[in-house]
VEXNUMAR-563742 format. One record per atom (N, C-alpha, C): residue in three letters; chain; atom name; x, y, z. Coordinates in steps of 0.05 Angstrom, whole numbers, padded with zeros to 5 digits. Layout:
N
<node aa="ALA" ch="A" at="CA" c1="X" c2="Y" c3="Z"/>
...
***
This chain:
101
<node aa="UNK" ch="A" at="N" c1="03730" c2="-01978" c3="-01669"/>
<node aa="UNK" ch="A" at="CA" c1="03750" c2="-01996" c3="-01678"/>
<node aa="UNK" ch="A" at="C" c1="03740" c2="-02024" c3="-01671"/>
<node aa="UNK" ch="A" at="N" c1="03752" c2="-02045" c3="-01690"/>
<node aa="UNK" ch="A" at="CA" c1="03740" c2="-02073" c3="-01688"/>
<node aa="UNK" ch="A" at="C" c1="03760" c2="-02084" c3="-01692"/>
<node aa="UNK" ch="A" at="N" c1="03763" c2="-02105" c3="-01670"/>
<node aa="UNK" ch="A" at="CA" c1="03783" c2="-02128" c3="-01665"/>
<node aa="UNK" ch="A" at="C" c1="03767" c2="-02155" c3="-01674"/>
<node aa="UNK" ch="A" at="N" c1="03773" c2="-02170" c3="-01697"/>
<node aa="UNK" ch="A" at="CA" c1="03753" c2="-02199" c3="-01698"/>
<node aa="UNK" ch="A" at="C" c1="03767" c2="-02214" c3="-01686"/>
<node aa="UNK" ch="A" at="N" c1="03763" c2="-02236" c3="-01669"/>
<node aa="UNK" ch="A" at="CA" c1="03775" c2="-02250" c3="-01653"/>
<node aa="UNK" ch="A" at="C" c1="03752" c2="-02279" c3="-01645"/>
<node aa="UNK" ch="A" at="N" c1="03753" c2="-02299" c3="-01655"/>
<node aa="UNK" ch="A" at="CA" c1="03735" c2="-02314" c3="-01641"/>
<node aa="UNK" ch="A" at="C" c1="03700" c2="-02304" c3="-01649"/>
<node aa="UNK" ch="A" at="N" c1="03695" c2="-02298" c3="-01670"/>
<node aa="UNK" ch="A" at="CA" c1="03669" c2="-02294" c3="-01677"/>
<node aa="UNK" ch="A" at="C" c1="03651" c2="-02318" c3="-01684"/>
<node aa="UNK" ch="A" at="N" c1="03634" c2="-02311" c3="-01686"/>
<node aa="UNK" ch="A" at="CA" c1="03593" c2="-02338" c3="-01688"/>
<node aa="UNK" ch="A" at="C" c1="03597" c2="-02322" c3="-01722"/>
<node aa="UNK" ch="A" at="N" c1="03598" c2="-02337" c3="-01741"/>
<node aa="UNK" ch="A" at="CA" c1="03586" c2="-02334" c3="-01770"/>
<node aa="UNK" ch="A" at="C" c1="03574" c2="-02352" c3="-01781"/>
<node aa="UNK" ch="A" at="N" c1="03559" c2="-02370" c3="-01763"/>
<node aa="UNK" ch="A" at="CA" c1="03541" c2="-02389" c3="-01767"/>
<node aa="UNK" ch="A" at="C" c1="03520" c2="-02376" c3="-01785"/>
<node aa="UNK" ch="A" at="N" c1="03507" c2="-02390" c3="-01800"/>
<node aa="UNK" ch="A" at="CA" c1="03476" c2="-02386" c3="-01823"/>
<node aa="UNK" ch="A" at="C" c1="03456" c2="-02381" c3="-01797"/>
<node aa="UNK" ch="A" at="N" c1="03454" c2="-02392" c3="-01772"/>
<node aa="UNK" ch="A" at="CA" c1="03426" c2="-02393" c3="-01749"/>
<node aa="UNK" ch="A" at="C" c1="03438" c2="-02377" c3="-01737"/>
<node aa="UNK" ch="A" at="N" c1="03461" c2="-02365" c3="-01731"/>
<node aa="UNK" ch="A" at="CA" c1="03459" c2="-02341" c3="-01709"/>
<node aa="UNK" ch="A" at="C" c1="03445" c2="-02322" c3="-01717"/>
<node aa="UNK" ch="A" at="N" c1="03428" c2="-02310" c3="-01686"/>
<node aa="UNK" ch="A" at="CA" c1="03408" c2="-02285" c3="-01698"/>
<node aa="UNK" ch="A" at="C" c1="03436" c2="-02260" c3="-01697"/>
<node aa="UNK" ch="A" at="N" c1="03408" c2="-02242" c3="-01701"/>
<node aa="UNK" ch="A" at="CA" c1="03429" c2="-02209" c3="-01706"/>
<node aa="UNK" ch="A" at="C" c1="03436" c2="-02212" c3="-01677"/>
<node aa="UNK" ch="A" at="N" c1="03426" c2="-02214" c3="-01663"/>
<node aa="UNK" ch="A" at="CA" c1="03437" c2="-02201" c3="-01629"/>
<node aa="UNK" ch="A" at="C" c1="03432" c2="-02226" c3="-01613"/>
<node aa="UNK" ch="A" at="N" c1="03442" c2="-02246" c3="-01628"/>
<node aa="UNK" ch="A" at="CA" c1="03449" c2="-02269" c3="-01608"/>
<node aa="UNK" ch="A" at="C" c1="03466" c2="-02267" c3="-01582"/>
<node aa="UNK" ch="A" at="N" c1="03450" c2="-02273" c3="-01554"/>
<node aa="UNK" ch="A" at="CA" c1="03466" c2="-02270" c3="-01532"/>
<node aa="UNK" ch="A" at="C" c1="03468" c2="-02304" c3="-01515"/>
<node aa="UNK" ch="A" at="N" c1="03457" c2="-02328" c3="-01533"/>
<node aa="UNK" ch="A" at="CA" c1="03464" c2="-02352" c3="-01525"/>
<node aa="UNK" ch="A" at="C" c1="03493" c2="-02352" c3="-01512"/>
<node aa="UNK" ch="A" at="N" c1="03493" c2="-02364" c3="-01497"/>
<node aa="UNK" ch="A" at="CA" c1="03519" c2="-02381" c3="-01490"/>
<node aa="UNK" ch="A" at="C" c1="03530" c2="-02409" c3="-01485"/>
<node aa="UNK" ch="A" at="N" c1="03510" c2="-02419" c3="-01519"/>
<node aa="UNK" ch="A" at="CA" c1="03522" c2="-02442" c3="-01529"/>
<node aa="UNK" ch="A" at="C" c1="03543" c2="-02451" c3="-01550"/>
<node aa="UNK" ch="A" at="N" c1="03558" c2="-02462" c3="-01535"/>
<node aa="UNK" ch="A" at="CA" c1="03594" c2="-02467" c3="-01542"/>
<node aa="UNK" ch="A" at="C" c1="03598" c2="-02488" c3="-01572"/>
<node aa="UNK" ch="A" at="N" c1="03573" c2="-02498" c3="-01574"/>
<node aa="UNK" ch="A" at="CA" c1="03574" c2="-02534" c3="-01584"/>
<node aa="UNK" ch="A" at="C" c1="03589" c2="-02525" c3="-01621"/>
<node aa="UNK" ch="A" at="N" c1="03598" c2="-02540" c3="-01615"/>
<node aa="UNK" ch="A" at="CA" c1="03617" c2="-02532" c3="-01651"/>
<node aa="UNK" ch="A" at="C" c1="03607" c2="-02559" c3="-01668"/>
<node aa="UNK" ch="A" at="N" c1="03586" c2="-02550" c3="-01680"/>
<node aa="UNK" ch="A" at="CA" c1="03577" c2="-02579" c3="-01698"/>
<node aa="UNK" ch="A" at="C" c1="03576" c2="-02567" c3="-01728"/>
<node aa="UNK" ch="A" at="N" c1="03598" c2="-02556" c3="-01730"/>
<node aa="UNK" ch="A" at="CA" c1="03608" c2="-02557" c3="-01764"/>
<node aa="UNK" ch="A" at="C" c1="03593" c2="-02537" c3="-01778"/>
<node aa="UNK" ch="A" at="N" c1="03581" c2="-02522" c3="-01770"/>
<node aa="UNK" ch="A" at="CA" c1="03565" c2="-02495" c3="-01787"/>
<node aa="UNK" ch="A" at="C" c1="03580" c2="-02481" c3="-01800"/>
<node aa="UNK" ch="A" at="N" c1="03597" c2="-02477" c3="-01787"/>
<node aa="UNK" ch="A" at="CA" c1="03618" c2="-02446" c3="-01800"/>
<node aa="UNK" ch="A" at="C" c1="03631" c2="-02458" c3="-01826"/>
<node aa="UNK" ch="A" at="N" c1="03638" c2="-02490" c3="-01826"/>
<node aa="UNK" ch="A" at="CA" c1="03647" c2="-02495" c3="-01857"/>
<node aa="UNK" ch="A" at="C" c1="03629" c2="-02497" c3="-01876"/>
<node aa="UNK" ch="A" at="N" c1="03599" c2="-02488" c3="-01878"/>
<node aa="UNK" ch="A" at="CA" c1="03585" c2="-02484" c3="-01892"/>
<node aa="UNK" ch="A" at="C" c1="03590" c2="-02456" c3="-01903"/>
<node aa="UNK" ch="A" at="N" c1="03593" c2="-02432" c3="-01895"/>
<node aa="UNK" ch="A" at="CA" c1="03606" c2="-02412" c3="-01907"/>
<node aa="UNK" ch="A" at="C" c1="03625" c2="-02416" c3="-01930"/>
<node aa="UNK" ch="A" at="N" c1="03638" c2="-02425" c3="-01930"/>
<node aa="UNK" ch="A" at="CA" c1="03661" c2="-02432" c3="-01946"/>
<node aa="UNK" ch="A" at="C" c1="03671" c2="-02397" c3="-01953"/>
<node aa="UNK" ch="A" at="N" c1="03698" c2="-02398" c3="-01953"/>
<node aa="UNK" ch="A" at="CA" c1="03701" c2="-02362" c3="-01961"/>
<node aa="UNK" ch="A" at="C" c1="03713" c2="-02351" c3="-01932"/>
<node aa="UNK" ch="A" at="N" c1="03732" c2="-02332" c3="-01924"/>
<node aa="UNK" ch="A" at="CA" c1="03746" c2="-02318" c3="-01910"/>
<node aa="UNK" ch="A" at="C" c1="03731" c2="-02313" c3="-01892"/>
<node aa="UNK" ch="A" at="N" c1="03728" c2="-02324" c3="-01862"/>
<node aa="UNK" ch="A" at="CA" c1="03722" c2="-02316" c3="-01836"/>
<node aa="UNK" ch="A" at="C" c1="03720" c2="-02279" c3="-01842"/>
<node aa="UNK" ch="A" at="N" c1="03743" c2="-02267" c3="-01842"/>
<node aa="UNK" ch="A" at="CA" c1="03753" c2="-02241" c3="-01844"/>
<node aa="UNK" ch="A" at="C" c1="03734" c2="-02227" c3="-01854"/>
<node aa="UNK" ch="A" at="N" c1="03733" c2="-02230" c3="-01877"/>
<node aa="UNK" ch="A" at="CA" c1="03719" c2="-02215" c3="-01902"/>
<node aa="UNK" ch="A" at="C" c1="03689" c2="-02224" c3="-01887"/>
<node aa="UNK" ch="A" at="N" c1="03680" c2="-02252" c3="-01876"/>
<node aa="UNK" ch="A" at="CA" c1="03653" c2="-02243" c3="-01868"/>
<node aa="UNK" ch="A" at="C" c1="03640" c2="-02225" c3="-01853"/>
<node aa="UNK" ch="A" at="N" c1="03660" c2="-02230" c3="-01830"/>
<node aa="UNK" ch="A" at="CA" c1="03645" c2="-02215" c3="-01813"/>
<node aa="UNK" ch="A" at="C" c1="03652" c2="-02179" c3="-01812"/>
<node aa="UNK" ch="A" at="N" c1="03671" c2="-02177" c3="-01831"/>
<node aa="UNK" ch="A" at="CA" c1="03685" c2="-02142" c3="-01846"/>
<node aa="UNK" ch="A" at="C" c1="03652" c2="-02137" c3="-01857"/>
<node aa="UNK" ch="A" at="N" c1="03641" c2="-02150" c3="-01873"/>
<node aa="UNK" ch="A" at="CA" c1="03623" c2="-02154" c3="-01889"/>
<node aa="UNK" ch="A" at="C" c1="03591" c2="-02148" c3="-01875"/>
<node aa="UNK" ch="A" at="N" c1="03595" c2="-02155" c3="-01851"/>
<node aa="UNK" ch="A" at="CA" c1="03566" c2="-02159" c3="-01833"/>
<node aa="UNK" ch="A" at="C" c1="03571" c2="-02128" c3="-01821"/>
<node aa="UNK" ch="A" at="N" c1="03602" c2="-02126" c3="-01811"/>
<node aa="UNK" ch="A" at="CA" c1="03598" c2="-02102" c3="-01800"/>
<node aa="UNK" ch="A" at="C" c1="03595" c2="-02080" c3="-01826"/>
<node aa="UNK" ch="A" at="N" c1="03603" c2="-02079" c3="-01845"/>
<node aa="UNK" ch="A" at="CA" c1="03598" c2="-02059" c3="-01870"/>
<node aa="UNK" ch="A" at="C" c1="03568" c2="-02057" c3="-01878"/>
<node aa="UNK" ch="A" at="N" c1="03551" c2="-02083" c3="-01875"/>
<node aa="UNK" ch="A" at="CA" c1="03526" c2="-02086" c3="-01879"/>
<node aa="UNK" ch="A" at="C" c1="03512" c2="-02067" c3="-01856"/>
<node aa="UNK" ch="A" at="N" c1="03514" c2="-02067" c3="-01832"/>
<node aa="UNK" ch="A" at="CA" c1="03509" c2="-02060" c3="-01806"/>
<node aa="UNK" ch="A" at="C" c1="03508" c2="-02022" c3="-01813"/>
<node aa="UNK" ch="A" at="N" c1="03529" c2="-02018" c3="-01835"/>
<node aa="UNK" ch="A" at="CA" c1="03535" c2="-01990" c3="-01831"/>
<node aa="UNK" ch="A" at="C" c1="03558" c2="-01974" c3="-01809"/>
<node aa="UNK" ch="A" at="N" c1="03564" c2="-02002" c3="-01794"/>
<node aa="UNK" ch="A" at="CA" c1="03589" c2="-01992" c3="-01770"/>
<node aa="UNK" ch="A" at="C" c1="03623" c2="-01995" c3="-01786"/>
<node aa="UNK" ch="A" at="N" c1="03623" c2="-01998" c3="-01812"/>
<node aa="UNK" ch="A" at="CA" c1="03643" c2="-01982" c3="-01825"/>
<node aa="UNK" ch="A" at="C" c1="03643" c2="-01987" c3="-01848"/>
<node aa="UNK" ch="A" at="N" c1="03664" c2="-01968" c3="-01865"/>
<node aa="UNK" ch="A" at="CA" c1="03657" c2="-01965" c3="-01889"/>
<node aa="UNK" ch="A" at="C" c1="03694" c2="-01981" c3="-01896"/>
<node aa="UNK" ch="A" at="N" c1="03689" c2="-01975" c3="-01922"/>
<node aa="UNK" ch="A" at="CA" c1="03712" c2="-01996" c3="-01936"/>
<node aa="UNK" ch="A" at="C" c1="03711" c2="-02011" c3="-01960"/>
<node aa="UNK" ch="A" at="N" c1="03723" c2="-02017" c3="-01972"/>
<node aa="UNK" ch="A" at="CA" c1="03731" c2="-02040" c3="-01994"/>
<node aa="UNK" ch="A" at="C" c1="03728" c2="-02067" c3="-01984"/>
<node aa="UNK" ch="A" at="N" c1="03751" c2="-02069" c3="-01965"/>
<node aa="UNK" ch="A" at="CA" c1="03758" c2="-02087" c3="-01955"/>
<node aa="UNK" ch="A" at="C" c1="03768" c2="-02094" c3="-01936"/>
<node aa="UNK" ch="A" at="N" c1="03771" c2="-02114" c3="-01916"/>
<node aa="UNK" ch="A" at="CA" c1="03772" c2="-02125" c3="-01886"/>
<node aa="UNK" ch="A" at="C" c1="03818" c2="-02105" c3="-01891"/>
<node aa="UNK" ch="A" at="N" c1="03822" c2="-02107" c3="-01912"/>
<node aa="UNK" ch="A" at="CA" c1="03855" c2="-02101" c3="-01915"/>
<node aa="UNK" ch="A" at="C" c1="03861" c2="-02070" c3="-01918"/>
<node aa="UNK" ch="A" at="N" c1="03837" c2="-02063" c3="-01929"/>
<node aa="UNK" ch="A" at="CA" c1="03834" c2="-02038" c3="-01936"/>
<node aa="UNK" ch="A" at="C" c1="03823" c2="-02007" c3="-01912"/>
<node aa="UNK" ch="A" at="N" c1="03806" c2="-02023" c3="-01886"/>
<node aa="UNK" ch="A" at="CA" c1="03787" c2="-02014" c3="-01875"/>
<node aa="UNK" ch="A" at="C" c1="03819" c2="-02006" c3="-01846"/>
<node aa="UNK" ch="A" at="N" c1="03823" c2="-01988" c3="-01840"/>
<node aa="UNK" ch="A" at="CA" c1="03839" c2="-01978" c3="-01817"/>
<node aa="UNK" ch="A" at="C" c1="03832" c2="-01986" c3="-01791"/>
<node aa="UNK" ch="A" at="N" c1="03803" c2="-01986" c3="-01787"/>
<node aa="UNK" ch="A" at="CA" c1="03787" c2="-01990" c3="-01766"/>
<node aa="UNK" ch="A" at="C" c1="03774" c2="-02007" c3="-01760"/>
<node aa="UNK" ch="A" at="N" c1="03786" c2="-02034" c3="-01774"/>
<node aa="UNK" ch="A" at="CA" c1="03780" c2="-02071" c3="-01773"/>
<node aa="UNK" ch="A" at="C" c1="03805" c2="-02075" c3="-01772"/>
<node aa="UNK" ch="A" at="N" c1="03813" c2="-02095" c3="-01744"/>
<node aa="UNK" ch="A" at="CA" c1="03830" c2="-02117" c3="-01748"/>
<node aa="UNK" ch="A" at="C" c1="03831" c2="-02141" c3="-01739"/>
<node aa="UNK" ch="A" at="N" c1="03829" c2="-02167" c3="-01745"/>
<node aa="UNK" ch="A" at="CA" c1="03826" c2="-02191" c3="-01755"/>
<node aa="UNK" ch="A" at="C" c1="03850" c2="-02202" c3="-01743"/>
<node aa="UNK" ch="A" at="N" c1="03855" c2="-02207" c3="-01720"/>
<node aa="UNK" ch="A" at="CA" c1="03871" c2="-02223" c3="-01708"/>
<node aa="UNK" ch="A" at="C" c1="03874" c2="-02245" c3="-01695"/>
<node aa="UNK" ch="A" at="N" c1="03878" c2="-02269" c3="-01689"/>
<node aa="UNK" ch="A" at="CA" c1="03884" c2="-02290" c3="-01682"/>
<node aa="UNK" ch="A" at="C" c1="03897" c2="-02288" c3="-01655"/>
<node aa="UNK" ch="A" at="N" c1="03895" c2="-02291" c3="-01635"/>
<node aa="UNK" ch="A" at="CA" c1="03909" c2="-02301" c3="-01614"/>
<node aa="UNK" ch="A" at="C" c1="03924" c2="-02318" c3="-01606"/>
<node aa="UNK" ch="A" at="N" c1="03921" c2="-02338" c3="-01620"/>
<node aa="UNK" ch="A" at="CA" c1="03924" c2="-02363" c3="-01622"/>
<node aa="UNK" ch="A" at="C" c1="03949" c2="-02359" c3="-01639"/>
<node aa="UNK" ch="A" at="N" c1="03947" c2="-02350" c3="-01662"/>
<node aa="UNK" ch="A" at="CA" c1="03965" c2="-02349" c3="-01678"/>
<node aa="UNK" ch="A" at="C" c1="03990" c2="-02341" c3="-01667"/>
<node aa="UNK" ch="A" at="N" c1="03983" c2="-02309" c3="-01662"/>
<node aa="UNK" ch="A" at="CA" c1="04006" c2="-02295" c3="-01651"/>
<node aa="UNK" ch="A" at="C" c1="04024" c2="-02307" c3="-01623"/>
<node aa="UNK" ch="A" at="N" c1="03999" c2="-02321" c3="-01610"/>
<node aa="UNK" ch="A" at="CA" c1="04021" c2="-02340" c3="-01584"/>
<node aa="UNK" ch="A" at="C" c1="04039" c2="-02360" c3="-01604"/>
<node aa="UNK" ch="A" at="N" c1="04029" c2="-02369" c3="-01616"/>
<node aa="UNK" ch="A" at="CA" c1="04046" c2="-02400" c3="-01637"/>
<node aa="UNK" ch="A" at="C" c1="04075" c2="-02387" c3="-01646"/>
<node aa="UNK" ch="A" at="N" c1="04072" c2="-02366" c3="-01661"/>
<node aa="UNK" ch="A" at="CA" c1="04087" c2="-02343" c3="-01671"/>
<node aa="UNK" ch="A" at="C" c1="04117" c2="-02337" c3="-01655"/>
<node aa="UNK" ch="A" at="N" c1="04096" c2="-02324" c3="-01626"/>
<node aa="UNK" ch="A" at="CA" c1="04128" c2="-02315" c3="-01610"/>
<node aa="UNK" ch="A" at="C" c1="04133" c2="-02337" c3="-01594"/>
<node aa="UNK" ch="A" at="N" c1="04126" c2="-02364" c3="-01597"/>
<node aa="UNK" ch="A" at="CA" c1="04137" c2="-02391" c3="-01575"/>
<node aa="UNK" ch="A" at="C" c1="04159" c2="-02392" c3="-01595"/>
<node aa="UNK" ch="A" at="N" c1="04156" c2="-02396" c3="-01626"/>
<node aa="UNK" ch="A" at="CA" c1="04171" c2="-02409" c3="-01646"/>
<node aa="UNK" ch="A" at="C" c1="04186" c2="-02382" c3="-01647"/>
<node aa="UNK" ch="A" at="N" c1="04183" c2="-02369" c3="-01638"/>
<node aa="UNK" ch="A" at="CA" c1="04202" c2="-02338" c3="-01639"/>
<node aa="UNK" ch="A" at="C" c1="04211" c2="-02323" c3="-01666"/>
<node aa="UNK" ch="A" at="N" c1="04183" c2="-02327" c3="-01683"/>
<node aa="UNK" ch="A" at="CA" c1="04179" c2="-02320" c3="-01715"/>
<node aa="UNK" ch="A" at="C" c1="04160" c2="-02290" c3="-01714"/>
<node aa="UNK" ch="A" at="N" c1="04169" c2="-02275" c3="-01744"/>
<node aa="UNK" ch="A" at="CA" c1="04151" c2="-02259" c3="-01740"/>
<node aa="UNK" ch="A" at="C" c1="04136" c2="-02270" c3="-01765"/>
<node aa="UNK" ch="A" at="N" c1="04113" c2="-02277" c3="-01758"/>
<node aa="UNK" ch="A" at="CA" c1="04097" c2="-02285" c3="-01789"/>
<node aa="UNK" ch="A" at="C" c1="04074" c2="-02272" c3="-01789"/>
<node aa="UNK" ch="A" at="N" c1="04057" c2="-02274" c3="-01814"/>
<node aa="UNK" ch="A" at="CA" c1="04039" c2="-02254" c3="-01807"/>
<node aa="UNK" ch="A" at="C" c1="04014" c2="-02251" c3="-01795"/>
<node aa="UNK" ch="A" at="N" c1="04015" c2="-02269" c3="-01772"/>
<node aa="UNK" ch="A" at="CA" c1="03991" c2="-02259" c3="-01745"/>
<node aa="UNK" ch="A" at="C" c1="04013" c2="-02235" c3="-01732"/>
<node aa="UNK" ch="A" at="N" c1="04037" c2="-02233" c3="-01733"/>
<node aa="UNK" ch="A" at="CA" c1="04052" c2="-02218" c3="-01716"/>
<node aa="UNK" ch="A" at="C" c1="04054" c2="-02194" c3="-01727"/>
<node aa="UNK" ch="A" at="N" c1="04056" c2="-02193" c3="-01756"/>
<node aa="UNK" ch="A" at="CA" c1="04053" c2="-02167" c3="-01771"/>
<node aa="UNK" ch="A" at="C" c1="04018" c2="-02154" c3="-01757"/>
<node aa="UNK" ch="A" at="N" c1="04002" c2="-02170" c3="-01766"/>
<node aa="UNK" ch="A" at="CA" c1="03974" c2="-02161" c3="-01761"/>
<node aa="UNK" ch="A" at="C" c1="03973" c2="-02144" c3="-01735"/>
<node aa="UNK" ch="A" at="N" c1="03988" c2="-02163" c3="-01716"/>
<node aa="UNK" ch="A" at="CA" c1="03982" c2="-02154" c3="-01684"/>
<node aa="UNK" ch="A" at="C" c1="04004" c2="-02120" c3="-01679"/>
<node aa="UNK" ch="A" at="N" c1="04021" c2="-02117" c3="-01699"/>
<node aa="UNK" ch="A" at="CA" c1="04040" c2="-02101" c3="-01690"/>
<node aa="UNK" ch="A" at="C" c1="04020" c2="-02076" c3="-01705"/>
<node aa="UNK" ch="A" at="N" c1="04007" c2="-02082" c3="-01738"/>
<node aa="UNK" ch="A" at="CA" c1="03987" c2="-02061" c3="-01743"/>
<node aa="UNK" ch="A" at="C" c1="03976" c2="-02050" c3="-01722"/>
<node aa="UNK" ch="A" at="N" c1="03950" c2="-02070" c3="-01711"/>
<node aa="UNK" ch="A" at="CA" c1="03937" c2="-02065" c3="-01698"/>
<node aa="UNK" ch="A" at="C" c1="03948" c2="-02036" c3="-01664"/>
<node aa="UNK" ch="A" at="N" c1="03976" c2="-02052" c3="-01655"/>
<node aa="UNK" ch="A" at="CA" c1="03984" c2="-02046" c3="-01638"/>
<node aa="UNK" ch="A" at="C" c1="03993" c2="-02010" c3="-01650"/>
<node aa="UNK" ch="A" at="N" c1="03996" c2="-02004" c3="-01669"/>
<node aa="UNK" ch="A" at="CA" c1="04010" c2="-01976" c3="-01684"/>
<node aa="UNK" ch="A" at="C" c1="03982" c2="-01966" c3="-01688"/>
<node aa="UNK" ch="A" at="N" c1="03962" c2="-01969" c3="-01698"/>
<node aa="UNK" ch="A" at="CA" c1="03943" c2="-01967" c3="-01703"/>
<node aa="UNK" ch="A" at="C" c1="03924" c2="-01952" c3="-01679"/>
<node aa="UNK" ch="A" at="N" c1="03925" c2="-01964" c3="-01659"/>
<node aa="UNK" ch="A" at="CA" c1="03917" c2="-01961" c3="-01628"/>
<node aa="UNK" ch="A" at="C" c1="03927" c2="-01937" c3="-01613"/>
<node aa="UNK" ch="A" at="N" c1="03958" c2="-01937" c3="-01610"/>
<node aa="UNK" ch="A" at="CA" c1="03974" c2="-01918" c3="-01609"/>
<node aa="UNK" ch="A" at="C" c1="03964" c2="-01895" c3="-01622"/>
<node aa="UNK" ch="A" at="N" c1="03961" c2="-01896" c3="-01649"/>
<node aa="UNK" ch="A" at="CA" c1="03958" c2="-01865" c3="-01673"/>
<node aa="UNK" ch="A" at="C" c1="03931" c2="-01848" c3="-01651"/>
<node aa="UNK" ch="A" at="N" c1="03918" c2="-01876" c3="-01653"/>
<node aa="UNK" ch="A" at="CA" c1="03892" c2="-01860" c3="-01636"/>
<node aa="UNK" ch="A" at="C" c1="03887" c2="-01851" c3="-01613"/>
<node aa="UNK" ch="A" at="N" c1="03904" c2="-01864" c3="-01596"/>
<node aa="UNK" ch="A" at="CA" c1="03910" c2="-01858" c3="-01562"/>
<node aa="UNK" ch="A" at="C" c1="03928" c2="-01830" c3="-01566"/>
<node aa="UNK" ch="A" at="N" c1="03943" c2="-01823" c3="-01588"/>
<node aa="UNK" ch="A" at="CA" c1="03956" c2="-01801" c3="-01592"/>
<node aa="UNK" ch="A" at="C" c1="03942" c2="-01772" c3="-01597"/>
<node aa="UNK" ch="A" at="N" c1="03932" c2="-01779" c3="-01614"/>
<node aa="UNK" ch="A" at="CA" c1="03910" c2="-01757" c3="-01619"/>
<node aa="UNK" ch="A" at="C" c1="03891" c2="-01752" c3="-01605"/>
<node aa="UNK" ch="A" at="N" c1="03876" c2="-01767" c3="-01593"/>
<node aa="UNK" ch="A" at="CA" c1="03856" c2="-01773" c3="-01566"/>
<node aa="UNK" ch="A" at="C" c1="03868" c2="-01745" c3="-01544"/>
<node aa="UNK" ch="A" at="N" c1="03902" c2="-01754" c3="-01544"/>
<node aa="UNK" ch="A" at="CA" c1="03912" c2="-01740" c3="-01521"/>
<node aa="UNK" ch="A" at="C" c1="03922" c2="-01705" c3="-01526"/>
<node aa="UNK" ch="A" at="N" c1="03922" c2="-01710" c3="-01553"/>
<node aa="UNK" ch="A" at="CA" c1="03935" c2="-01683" c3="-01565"/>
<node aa="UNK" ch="A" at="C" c1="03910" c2="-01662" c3="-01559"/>
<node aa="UNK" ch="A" at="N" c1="03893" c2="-01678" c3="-01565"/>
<node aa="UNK" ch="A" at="CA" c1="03861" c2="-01661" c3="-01571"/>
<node aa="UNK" ch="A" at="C" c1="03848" c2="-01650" c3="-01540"/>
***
């Protein structure tokens, strides 16, 4: 299972970049196109899952932290909160079966 959260989709990151340089000098708006879908995309490239799509794939989810704190301050459910409650049912199905087995 894959949680995206805070990913490097820079053009110069290597495959197994282990830098721990922070500096944000505007790369990633060279992408242009869905954070989500890229890095769904790198992992589908990789062969570590299969799928259509980052919406489609059970075992990618694409969440925001950030979001979902903004979310329950303003005490809304929007959809970082839907995402996180997937995720959270999603997790469960598998901790279930894990246990059944």
């Amino acid at each position: 299972m894959f949680v995206c959260n805070k990913v490097d989709i820079t053009k110069e990151a290597g495959e197994f970049d282990e830098s721990d340089d922070d500096d944000d000098d505007g790369e990633e708006a060279e992408w242009g196109g869905d954070k989500e879908e890229i890095v769904f995309n790198q992992l589908k490239e990789g062969n570590l899952l299969s799928g259509e799509s980052s919406q489609t794939c059970d075992l990618f989810h694409a969440i925001s932290a950030k979001d979902v704190r903004d979310e329950r301050r303003k005490m809304i459910e929007g959809p970082a909160t839907l995402r996180f409650q997937g995720f959270q049912t999603h997790l469960q199905s598998l901790l279930g079966k894990v246990m059944k087995s």
